[in-house]
Kinemage of the C-alpha trace (Angstrom):
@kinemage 1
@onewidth
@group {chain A} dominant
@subgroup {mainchain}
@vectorlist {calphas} color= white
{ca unk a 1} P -58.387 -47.397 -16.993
{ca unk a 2} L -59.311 -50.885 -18.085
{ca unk a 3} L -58.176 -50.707 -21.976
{ca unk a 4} L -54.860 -51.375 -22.393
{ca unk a 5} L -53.483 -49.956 -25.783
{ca unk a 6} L -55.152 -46.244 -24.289
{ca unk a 7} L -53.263 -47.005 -20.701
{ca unk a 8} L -50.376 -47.550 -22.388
{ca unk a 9} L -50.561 -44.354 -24.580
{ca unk a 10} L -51.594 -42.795 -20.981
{ca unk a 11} L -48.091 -44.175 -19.673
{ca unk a 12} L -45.892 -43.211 -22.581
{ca unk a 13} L -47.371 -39.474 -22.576
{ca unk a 14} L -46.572 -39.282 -18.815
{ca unk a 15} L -43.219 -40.782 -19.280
{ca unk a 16} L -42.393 -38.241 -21.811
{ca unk a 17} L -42.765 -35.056 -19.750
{ca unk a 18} L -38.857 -34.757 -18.909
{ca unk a 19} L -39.140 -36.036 -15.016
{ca unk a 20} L -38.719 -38.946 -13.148
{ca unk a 21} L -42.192 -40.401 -11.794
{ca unk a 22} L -42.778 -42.271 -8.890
{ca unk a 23} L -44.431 -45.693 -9.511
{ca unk a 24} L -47.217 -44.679 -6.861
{ca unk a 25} L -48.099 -41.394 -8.440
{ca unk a 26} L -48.221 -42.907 -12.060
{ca unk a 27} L -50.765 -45.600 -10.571
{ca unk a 28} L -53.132 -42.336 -9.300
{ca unk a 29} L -52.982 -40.826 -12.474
{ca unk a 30} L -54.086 -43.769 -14.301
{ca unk a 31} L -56.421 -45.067 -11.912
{ca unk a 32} L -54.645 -48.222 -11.848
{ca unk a 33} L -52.196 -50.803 -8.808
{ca unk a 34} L -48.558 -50.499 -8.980
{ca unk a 35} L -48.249 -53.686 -10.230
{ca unk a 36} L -50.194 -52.975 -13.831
{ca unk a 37} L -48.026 -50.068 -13.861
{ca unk a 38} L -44.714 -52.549 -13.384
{ca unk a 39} L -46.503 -54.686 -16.161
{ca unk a 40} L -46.951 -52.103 -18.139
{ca unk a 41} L -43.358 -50.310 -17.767
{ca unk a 42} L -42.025 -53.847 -19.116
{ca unk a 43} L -44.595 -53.611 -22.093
{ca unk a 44} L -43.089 -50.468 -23.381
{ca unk a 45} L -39.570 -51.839 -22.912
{ca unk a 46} L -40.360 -54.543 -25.187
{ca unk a 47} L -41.287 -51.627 -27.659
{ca unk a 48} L -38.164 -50.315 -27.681
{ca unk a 49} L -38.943 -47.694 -24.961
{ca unk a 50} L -35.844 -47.104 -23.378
{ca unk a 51} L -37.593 -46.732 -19.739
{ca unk a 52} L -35.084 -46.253 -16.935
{ca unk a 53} L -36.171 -47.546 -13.313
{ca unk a 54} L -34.100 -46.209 -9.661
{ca unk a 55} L -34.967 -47.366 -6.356
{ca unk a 56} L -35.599 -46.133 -3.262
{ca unk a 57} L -37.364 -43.626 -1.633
{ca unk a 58} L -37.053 -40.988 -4.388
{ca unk a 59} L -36.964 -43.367 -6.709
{ca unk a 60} L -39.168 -43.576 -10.111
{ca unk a 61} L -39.113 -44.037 -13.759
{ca unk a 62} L -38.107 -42.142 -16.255
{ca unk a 63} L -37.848 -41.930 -20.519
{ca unk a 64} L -34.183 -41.797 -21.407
{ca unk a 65} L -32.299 -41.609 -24.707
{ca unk a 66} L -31.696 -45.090 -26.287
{ca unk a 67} L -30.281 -46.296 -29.637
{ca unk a 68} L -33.162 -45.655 -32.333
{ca unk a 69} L -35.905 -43.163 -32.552
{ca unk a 70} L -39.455 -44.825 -30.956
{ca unk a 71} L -43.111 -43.163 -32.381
{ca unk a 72} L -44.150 -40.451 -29.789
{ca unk a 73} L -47.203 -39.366 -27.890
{ca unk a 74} L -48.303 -35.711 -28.583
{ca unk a 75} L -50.882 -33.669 -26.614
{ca unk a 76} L -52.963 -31.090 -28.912
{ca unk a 77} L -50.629 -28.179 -28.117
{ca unk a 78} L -47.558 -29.991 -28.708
{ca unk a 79} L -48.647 -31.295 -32.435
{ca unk a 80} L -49.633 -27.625 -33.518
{ca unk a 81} L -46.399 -26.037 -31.868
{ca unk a 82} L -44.489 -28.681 -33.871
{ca unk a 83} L -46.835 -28.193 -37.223
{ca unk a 84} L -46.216 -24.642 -37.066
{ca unk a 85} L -42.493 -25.279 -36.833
{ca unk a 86} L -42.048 -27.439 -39.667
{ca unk a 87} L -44.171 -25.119 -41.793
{ca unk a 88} L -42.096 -21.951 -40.881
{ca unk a 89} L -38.624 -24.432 -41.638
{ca unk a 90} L -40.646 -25.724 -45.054
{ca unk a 91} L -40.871 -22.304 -46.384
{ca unk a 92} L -37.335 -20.666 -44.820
{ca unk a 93} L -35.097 -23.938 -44.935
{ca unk a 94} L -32.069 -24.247 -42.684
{ca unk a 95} L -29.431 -25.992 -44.633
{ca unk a 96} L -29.396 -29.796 -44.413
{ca unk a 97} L -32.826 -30.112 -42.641
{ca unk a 98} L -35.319 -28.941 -45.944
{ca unk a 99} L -36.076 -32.700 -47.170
{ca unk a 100} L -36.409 -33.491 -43.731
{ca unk a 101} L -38.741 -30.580 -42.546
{ca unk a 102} L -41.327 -31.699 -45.376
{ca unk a 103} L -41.457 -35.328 -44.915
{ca unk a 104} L -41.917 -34.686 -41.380
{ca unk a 105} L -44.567 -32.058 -41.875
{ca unk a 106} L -46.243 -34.501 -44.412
{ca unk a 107} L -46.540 -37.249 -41.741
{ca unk a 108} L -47.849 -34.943 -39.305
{ca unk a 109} L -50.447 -33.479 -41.139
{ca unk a 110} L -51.606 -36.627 -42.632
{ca unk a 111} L -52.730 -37.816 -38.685
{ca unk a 112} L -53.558 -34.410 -37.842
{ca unk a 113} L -57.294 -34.306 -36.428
{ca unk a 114} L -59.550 -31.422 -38.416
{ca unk a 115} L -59.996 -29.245 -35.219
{ca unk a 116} L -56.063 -29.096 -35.079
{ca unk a 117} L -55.624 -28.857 -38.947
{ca unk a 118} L -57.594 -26.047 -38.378
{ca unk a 119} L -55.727 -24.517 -35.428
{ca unk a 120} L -52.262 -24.593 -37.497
{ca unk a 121} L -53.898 -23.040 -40.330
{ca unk a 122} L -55.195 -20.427 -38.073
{ca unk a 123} L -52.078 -19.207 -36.597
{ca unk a 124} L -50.071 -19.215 -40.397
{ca unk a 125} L -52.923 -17.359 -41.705
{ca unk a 126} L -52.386 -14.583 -38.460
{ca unk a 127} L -48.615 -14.789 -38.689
{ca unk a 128} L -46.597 -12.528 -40.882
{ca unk a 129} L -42.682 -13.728 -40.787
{ca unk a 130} L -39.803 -11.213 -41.835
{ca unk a 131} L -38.993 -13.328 -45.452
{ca unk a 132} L -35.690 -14.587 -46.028
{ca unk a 133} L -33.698 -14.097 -49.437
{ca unk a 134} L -35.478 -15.890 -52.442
{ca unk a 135} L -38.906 -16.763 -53.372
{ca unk a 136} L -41.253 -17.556 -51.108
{ca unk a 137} L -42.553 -21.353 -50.750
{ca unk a 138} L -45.885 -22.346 -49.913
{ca unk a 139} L -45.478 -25.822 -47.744
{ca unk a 140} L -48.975 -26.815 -48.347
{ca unk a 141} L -47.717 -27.599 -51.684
{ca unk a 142} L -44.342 -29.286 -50.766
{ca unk a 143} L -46.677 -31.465 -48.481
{ca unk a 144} L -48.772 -32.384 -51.269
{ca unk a 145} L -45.781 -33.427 -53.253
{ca unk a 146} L -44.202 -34.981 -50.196
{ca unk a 147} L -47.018 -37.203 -49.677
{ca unk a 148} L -48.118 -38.171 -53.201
{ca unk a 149} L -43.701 -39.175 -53.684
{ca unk a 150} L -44.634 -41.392 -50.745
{ca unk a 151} L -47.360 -43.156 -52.077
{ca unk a 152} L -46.563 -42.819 -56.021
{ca unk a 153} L -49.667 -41.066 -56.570
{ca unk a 154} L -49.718 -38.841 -59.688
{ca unk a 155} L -50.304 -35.204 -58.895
{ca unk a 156} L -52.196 -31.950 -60.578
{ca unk a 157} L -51.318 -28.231 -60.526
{ca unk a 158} L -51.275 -25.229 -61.500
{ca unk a 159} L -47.761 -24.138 -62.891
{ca unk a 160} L -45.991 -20.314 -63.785
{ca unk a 161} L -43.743 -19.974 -66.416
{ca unk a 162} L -40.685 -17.763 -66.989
{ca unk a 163} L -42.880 -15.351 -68.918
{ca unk a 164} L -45.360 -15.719 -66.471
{ca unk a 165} L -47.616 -18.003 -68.777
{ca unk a 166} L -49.726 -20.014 -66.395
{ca unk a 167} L -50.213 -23.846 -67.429
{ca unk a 168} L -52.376 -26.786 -66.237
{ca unk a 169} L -49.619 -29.918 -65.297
{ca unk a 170} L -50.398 -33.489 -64.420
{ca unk a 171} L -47.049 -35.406 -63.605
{ca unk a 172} L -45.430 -38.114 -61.419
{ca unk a 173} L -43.699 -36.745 -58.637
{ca unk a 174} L -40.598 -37.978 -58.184
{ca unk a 175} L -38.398 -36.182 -55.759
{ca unk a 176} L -37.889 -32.976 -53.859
{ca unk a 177} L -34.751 -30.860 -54.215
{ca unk a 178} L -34.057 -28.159 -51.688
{ca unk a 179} L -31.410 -25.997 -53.874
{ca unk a 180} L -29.903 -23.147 -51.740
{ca unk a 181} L -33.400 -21.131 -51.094
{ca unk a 182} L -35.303 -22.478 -53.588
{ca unk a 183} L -37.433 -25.857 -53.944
{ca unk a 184} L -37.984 -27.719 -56.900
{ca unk a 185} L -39.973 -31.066 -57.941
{ca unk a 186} L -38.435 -33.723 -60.056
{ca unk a 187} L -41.508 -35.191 -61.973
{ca unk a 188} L -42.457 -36.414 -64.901
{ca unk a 189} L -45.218 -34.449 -67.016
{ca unk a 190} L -47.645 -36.550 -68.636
{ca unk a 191} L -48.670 -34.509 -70.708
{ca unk a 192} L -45.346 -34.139 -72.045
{ca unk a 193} L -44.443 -37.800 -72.226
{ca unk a 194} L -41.200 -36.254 -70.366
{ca unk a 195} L -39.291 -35.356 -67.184
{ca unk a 196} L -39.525 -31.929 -66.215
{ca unk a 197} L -37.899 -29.513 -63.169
{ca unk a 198} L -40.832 -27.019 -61.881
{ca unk a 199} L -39.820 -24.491 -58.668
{ca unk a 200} L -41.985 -25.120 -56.435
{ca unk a 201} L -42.513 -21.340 -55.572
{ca unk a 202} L -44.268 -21.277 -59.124
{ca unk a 203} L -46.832 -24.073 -57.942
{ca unk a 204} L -50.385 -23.184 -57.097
{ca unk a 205} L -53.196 -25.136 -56.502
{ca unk a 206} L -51.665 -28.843 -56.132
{ca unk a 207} L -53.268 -31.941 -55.643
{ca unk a 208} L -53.200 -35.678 -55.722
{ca unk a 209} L -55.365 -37.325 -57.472
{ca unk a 210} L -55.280 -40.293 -55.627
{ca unk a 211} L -54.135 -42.646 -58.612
{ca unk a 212} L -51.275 -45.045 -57.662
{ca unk a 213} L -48.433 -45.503 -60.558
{ca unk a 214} L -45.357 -47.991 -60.192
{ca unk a 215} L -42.398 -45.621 -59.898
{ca unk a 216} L -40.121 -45.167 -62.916
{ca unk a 217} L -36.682 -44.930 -63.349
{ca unk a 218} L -35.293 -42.154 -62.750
{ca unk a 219} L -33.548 -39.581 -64.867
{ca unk a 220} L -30.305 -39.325 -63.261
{ca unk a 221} L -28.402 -41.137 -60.386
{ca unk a 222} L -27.792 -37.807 -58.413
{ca unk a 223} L -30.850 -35.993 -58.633
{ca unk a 224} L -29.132 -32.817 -56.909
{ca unk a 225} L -26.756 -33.065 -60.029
{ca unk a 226} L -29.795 -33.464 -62.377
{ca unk a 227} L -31.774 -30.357 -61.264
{ca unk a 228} L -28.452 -28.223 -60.894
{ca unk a 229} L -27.534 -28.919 -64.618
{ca unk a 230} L -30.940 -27.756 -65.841
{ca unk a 231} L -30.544 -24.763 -63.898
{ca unk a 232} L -27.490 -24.203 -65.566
{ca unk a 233} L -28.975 -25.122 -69.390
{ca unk a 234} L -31.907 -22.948 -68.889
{ca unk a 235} L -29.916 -19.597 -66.961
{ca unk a 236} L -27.993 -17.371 -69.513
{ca unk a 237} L -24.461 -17.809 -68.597
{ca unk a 238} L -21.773 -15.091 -69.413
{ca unk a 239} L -18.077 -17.224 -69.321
{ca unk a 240} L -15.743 -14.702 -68.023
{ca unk a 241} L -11.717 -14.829 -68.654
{ca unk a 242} L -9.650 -12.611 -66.983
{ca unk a 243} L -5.775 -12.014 -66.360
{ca unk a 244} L -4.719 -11.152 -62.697
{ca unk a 245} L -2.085 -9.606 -61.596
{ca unk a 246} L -0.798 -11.739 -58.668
{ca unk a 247} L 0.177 -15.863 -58.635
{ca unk a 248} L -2.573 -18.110 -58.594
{ca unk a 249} L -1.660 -19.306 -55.117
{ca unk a 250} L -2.169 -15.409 -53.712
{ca unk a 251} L -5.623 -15.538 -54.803
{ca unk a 252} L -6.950 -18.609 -54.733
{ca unk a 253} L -7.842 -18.376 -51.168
{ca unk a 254} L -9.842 -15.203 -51.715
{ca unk a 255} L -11.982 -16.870 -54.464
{ca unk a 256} L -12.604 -19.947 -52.787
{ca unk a 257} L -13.063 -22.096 -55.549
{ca unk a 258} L -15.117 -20.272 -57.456
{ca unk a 259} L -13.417 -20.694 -61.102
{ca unk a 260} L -10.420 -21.782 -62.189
{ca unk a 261} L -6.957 -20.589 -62.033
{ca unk a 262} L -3.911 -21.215 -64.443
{ca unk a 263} L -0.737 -19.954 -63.519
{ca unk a 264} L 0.879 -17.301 -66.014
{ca unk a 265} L 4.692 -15.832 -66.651
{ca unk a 266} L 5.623 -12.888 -64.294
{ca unk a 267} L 3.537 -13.448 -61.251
{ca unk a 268} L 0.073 -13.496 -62.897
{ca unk a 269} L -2.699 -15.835 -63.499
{ca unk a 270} L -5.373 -16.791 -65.608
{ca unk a 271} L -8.846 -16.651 -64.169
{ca unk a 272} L -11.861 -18.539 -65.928
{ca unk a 273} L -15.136 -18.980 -64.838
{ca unk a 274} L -19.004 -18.740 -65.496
{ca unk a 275} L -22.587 -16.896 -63.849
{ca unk a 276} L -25.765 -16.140 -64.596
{ca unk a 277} L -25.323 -12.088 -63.787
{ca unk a 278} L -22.505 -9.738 -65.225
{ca unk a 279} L -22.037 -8.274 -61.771
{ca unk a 280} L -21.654 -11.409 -59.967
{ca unk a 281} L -18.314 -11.657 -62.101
{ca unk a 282} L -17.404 -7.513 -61.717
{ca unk a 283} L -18.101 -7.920 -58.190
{ca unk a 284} L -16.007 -10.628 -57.662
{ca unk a 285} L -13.285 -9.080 -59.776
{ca unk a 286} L -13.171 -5.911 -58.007
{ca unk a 287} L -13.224 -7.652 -54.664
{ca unk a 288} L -10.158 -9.679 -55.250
{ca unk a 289} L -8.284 -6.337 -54.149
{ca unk a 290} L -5.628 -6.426 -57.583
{ca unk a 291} L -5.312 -5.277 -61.208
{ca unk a 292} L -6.751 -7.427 -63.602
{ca unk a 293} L -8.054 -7.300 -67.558
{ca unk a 294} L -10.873 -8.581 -68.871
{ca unk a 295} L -9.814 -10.793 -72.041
{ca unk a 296} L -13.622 -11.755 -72.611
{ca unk a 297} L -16.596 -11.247 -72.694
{ca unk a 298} L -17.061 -7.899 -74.167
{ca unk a 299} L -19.900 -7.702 -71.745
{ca unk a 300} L -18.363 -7.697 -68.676
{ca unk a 301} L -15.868 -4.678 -69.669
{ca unk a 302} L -19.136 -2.936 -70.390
{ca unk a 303} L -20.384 -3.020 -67.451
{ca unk a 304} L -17.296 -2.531 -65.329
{ca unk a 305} L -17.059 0.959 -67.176
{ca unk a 306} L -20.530 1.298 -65.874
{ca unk a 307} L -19.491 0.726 -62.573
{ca unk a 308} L -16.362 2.632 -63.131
{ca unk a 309} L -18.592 5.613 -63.673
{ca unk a 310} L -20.614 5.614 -61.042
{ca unk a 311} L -18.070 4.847 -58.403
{ca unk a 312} L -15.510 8.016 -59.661
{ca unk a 313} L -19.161 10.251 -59.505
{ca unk a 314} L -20.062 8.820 -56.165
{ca unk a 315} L -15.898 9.791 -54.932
{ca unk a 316} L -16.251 13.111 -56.651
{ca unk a 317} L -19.565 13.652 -54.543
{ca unk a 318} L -21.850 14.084 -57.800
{ca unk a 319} L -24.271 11.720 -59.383
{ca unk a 320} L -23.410 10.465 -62.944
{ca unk a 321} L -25.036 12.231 -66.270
């Protein structure tokens, strides 16, 4: 093997199997003398390949871990096993790893040969996985976004409403925010002349369009911030107060920080807090294993009755009227 940047690549794939080689066998493989494989082992060193060498008999080279992260060398079955991967971790995020899973998967893709492209799109298409809670994500379209962020290229989709309006959007792409199971794009609409939050889940059809814009400033230092306090502006929230009837030091730990306690006369405590759902706050209520009344909102005494009801019908062994 006469060309050097392929022997190289030759090298680096062998040195990447987890083994130690002998010098002698990594000449046969690449058709070349021991000494252009010393050459070459010093080549990737100066690389930043950590290569480590041992003599002796049963002595070899071998990849080992070293202080930053150097490019690797994938064979075709390795870069679809990884593909698939990211794609199944794109759409059912494991906490802390979402941004991470996407920019990798964008990279990836973007080098992917067709024939493999093809292969990975194969084996989603054939494989049905059990879905986790929330909506489902699509990471062809979080790739899209990915890689237009990267280049600050403006983007076009396809976009459902609340009401299940459907819209045409062409925005800026800003950033991607992985909010417990759900995905959402920072951008700004042009059409708008605004910035906007869409969930990703709600995205069809996206593109870039392969125009480059210089990136504007964005809407809000903390980003994560931003898109949770539009959450909260556009979610009907029901503000719950509620007297309990033990310090708030008893049940603090059981509410783990959800709301906020004041402490009362006699042993009790005022409870306030907020959600989007009336049960999340009966739930939580009833869980807390003490009395308690409901001082507001009118709402959520409504619906504990409700609850009430069906829980003395279910103990009496009858279903409610």
């Amino acid at each position: 093997m006469t060309d050097t940047p392929a022997r190289l690549l030759g090298l680096l794939s062998l040195l990447q199997t987890p083994r130690e080689w002998p010098g002698s066998e990594l000449a046969d493989r690449l058709a070349v003398s021991p000494r252009t494989i010393r050459r070459d082992i010093e080549r990737l060193r100066e690389l930043g390949y950590p290569v480590e060498a041992s003599r002796g008999v049963a002595g070899g080279y071998r990849l080992v871990a070293g202080t930053a992260m150097p490019p690797l060398v994938l064979d075709d079955e390795e870069a679809v096993a990884i593909a698939v991967g990211l794609r199944t971790a794109a759409g059912q995020p494991v906490d802390g790893i979402e941004e991470a899973s996407v920019r990798a998967l964008a990279k990836l893709e973007q080098v992917l040969p067709a024939r493999l492209r093809r292969r990975v799109g194969t084996i989603g298409t054939a494989t049905v996985t059990v879905p986790a809670t929330g909506p489902v994500v699509d990471p062809a379209q979080l790739t899209v976004f990915a890689g237009a962020i990267t280049n600050h290229e403006t983007v076009r989709f396809r976009y459902r409403a609340n009401d299940g309006a459907e819209t045409r959007r062409r925005a800026e792409p800003l950033r991607l925010v992985a909010a417990g199971r759900r995905w959402y794009l920072v951008a700004y609409d042009l059409d708008r002349a605004d910035w906007r939050v869409f969930r990703v889940d709600r995205v069809r059809e996206a593109q870039a369009t392969g125009g480059r814009v210089a990136p504007r400033k964005p809407p809000a230092p903390d980003l994560a911030a931003y898109v949770l306090d539009r959450l909260y502006d556009l979610a009907p929230t029901y503000r719950a107060v509620a007297v309990l009837a033990e310090p708030a030091s008893e049940v603090a730990p059981r509410l783990a920080g959800a709301g906020e306690l004041t402490d009362l006369e006699e042993g009790r405590c005022r409870w306030r807090s907020h959600a989007d759902t009336l049960d999340w706050l009966a739930f939580r209520l009833l869980g807390l294993g003490c009395a308690f009344t409901v001082e507001e909102p009118p709402e959520l005494v409504a619906r504990l009755k409700v609850l009430a009801a069906r829980a003395n019908a279910a103990a009496a062994g009858a279903l409610p009227d």
